[in-house]
C-alpha positions as CSV (number, residue, x, y, z in Angstrom):
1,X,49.6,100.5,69.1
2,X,52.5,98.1,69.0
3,X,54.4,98.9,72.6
4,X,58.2,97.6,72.8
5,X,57.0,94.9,74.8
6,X,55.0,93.5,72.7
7,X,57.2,93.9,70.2
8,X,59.8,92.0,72.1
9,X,56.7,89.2,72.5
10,X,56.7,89.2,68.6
11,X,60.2,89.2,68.1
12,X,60.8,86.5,70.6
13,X,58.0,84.8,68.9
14,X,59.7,84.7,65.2
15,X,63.4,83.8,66.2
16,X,62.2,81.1,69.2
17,X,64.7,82.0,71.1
18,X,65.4,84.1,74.5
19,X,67.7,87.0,74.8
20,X,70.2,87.0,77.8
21,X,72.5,89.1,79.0
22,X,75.2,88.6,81.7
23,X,75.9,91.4,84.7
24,X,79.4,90.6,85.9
25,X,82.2,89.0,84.8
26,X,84.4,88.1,88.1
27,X,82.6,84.8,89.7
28,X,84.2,81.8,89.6
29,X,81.1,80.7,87.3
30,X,81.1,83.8,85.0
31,X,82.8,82.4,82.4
32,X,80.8,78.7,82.3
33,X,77.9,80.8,82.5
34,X,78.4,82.9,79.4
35,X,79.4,79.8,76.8
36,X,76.6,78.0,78.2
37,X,74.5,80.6,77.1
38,X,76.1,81.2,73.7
39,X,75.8,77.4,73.1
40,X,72.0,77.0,74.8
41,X,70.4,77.1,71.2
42,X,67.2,78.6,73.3
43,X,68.8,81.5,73.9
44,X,70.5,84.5,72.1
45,X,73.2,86.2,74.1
46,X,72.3,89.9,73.8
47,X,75.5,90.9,75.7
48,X,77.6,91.3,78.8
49,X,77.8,94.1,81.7
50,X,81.0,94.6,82.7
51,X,79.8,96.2,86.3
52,X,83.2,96.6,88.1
53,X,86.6,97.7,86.3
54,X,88.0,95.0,88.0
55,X,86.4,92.1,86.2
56,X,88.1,90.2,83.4
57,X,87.3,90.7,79.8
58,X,89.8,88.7,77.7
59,X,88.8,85.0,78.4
60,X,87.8,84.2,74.5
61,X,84.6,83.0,75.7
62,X,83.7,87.0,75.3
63,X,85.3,87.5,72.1
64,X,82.8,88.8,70.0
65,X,80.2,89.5,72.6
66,X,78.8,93.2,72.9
67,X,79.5,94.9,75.8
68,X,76.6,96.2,77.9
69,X,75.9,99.3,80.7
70,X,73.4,97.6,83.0
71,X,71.0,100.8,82.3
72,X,71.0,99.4,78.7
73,X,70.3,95.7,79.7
74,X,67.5,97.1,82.5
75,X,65.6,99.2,79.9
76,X,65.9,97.1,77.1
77,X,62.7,94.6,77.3
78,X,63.7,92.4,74.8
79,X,66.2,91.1,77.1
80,X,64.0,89.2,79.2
81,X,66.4,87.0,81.2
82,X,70.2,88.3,83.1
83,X,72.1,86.3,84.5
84,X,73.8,87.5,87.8
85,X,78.1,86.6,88.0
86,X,79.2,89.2,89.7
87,X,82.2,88.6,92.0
88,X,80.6,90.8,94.7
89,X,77.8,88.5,96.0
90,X,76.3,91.6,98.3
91,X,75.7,93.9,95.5
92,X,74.5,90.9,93.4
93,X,71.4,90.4,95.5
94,X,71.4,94.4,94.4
95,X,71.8,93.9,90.8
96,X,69.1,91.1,91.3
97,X,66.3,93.5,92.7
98,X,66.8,96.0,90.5
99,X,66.1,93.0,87.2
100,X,63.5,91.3,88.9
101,X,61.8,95.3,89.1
102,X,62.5,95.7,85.5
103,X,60.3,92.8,84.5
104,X,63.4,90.1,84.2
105,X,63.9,86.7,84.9
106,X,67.0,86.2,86.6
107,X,69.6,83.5,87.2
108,X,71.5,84.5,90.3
109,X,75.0,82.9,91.1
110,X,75.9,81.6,94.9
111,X,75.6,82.4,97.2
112,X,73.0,85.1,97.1
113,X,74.0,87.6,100.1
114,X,74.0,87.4,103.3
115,X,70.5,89.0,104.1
116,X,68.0,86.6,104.3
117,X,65.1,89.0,104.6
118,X,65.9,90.8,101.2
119,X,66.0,87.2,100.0
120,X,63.2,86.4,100.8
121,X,61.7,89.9,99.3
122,X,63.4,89.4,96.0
123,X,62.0,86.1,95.5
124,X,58.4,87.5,96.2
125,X,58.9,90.5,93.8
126,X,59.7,87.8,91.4
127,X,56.4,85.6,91.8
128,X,54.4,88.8,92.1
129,X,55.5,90.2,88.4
130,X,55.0,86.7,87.0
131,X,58.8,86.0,87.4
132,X,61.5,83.3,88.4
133,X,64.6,83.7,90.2
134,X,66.9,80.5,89.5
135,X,69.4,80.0,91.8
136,X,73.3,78.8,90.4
137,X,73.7,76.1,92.9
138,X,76.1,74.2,91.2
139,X,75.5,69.8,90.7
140,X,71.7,70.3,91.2
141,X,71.6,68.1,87.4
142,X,74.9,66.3,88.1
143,X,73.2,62.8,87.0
144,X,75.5,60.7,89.2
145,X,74.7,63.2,92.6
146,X,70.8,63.3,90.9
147,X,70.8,59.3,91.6
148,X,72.0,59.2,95.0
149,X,69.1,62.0,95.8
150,X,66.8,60.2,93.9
151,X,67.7,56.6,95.7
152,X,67.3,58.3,99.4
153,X,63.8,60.5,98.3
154,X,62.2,57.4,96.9
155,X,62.7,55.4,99.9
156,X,65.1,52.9,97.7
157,X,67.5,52.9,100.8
158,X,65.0,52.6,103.3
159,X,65.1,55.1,106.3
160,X,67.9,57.6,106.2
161,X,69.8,58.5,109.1
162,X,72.9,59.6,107.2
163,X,73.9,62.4,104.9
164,X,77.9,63.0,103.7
165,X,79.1,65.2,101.3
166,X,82.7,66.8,101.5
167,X,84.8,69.3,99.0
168,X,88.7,69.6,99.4
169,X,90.6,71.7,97.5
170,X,94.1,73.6,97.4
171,X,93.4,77.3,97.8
172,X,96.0,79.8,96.2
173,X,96.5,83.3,97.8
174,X,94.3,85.2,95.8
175,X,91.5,83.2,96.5
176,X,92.2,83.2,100.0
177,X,92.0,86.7,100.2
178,X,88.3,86.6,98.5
179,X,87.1,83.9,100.6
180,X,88.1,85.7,103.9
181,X,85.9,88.3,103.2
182,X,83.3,85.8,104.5
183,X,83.0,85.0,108.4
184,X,81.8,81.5,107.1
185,X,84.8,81.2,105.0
186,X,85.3,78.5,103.0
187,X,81.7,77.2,104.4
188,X,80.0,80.5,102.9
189,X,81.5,80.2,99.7
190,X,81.9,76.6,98.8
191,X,79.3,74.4,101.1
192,X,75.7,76.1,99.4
193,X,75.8,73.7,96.9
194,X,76.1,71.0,99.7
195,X,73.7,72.3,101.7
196,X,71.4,72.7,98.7
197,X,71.9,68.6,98.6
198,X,71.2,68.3,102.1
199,X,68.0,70.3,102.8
200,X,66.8,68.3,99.7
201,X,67.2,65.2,101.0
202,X,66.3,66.1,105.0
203,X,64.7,69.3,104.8
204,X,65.1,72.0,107.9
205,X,67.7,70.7,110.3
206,X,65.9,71.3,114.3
207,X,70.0,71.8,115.2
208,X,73.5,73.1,113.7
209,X,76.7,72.6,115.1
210,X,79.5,74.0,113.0
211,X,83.6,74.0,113.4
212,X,85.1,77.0,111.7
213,X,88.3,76.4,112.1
214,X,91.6,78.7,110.5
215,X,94.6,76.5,110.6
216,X,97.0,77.9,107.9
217,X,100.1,79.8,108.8
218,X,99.0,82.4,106.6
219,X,97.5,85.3,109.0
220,X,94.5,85.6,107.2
221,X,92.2,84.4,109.4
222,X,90.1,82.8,106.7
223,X,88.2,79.9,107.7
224,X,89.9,77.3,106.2
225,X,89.0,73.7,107.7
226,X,85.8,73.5,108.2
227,X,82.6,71.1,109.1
228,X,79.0,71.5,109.9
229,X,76.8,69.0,111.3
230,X,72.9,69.1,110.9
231,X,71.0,67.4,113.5
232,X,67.5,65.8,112.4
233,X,64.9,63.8,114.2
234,X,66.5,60.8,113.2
235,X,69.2,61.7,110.7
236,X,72.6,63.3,111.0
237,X,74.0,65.4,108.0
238,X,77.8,66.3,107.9
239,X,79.4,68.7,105.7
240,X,83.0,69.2,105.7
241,X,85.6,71.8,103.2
242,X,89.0,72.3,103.4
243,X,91.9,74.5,101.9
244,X,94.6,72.5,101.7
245,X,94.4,69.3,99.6
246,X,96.8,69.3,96.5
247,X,94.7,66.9,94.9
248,X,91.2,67.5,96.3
249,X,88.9,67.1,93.6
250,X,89.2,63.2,92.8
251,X,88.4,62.7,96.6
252,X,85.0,65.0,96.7
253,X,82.0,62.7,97.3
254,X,78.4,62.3,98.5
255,X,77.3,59.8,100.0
256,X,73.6,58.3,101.8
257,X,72.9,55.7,103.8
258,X,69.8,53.9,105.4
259,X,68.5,51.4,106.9
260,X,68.1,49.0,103.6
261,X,71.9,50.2,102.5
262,X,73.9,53.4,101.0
263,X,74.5,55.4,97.5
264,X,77.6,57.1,97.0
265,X,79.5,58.9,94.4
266,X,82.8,60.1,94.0
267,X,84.1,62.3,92.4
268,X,82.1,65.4,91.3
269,X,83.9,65.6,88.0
270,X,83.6,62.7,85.5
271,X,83.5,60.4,84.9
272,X,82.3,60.1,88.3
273,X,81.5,56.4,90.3
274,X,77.9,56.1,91.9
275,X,77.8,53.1,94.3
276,X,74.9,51.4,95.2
277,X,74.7,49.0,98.1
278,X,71.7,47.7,99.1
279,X,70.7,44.4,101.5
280,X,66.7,44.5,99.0
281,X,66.1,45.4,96.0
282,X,65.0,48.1,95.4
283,X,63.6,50.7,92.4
284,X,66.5,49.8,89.5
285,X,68.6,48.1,91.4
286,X,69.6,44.7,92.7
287,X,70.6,43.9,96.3
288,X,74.1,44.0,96.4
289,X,76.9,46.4,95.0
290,X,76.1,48.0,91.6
291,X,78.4,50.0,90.5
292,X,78.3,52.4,87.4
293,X,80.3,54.9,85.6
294,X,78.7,58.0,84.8
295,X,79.9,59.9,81.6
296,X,79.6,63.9,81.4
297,X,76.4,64.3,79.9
298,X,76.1,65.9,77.1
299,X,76.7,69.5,76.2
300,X,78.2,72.4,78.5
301,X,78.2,73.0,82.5
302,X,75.0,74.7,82.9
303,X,73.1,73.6,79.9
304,X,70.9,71.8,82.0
305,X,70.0,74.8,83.8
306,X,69.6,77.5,81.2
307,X,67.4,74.5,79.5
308,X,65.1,74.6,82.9
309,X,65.0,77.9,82.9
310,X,63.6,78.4,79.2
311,X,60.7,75.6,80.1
312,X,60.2,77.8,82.9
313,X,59.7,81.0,80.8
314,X,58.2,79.7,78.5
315,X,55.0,78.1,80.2
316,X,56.4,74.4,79.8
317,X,57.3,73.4,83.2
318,X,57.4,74.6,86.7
319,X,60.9,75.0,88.4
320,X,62.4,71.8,89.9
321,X,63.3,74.0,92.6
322,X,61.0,75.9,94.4
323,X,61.5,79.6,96.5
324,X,61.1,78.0,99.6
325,X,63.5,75.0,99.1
326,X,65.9,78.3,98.5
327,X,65.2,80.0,101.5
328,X,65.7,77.2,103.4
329,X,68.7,76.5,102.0
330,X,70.2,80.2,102.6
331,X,68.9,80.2,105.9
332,X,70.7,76.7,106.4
333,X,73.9,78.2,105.3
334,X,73.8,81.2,107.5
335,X,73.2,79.8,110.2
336,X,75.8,77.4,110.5
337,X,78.3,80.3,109.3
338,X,76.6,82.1,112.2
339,X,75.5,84.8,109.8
340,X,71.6,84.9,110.5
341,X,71.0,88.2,111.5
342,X,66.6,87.7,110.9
């Protein structure tokens, strides 16, 4: 007897490709999230949940897509992986359990909640049905960001006592509105991808001291300059975001240095600069300044990790990632937006 599981296996099988659906509309990354499906030629985009009025439906990136109730895209198991975008990030650690219970893989957006405990339960669920929950930390395959990680983890700058990364950006009202929400503010929001960066380079800070400062005139209260600082044995991590820059993005940057030299790049978009200054040679580069330009690479935002993801599912490769680099990272954020309640 041919169950509809195994004839999703089939079906899978004779197109080679995975069928996705999208719950949520109304994060920032909703939109990049659904054309990088749609132009992921792994994947087949079986539809999109619209699961709060609220959320937009007329970007053309949806024209053409079906619309989907999220009973239809829980029940139907030939959709095997969902991507999370809601703009709510509490119910989307909801929406998450409920896919992960439904057999699904699931690619959740940031940040993932603010319970740590549940987080830590989804992503057991997932590894106990033979699942993956991939995390939407943005730059985690930014090649010019990958090779300043890569120069600090294999000991090309010698021993690192300093980590640097800082976002600036001009914040309209309506954002404001959304990110006040958030007793972290703009740390809760914005800084996981950072932090992401930072506990892969450093690993579980042994202090946090964090400055969550509101210093617009607009009664808000939102946390709006910001900076943490993460306290190693012998390394000191700062992360800093800010509201009010009218040209923020060409002066985000990243930066590591130790004791044989630095790696920086600047900016986030591209083409981006990475900067390498070293007193030895060391791995691929000379002692000295190297400096390169780093194109976009090819493709859409997100390819890269919809790409992962299909290796994943597919029995081709292990995540690059692991649960408990995500746990950490969570915790790392809540507790320096004093949010750790576990």
């Amino acid at each position: 007897m041919i169950t509809r599981r195994t004839f999703a296996a089939l079906a899978l099988a004779a197109t080679g490709k995975i069928r996705a659906a999208v719950v949520g509309t109304g994060h920032g990354h909703a939109i990049s999230k659904i054309k990088a499906l749609k132009g992921t030629p792994e994947f087949e985009l079986a539809g999109v949940c619209k699961i709060d009025p609220t959320e937009p439906t007329t970007d053309p990136a949806l024209n053409g897509v079906p619309w989907l109730t999220f009973e239809q895209i829980l029940n139907d198991n030939t959709i095997e992986l969902v991507a999370v975008e809601s703009a709510d990030i509490a119910a989307n650690l909801g929406h998450a359990e409920r896919l992960v219970k439904a057999g699904k893989f699931v690619h959740l957006d940031k940040p993932p909640g603010a319970d740590l405990v549940r987080l830590r339960q989804l992503f057991a669920d997932a590894a106990a049905r033979g699942r993956f929950v991939q995390m939407g930390y943005q730059w985690r395959y930014h090649p010019a960001m990958q090779s300043v990680i890569d120069a600090a983890r294999n000991g090309w700058l010698g021993d690192i006592y300093r980590f640097r990364a800082s976002i600036d950006k001009l914040i309209d009202a309506e954002e404001r509105r959304y990110l006040a929400k958030f007793k972290g503010g703009m740390m809760f929001s914005e800084a996981c991808h950072l932090v992401d960066r930072a506990v892969a380079v450093l690993g579980r800070p042994n202090k946090i001291t964090a400055f969550l400062r509101h210093e617009s005139p607009i009664a808000d209260g939102l946390k709006d300059n910001t900076l943490a600082i993460l306290e190693y044995d012998r390394a000191i991590a700062e992360i800093s975001l800010s509201g009010f820059h009218p040209r923020g993005n060409p002066h985000r940057f990243l930066e590591i240095f130790g004791s044989n030299g630095s790696a920086r790049m600047q900016p986030y978009t591209f083409p981006s600069t990475l900067s390498i200054d070293i007193a030895k040679p060391a791995g691929p580069y000379k002692a000295g300044t190297t400096t390169l330009q780093i194109p976009a690479p090819p493709g859409l935002p997100y390819n890269h990790d919809f790409l992962e993801m299909a290796a994943v599912m597919r029995g081709n490769a292990k995540p690059s990632h692991s649960a408990e680099h995500d746990l950490l990272t969570h915790e790392t954020l809540l507790r320096i937006c004093d949010m750790l309640t576990q």
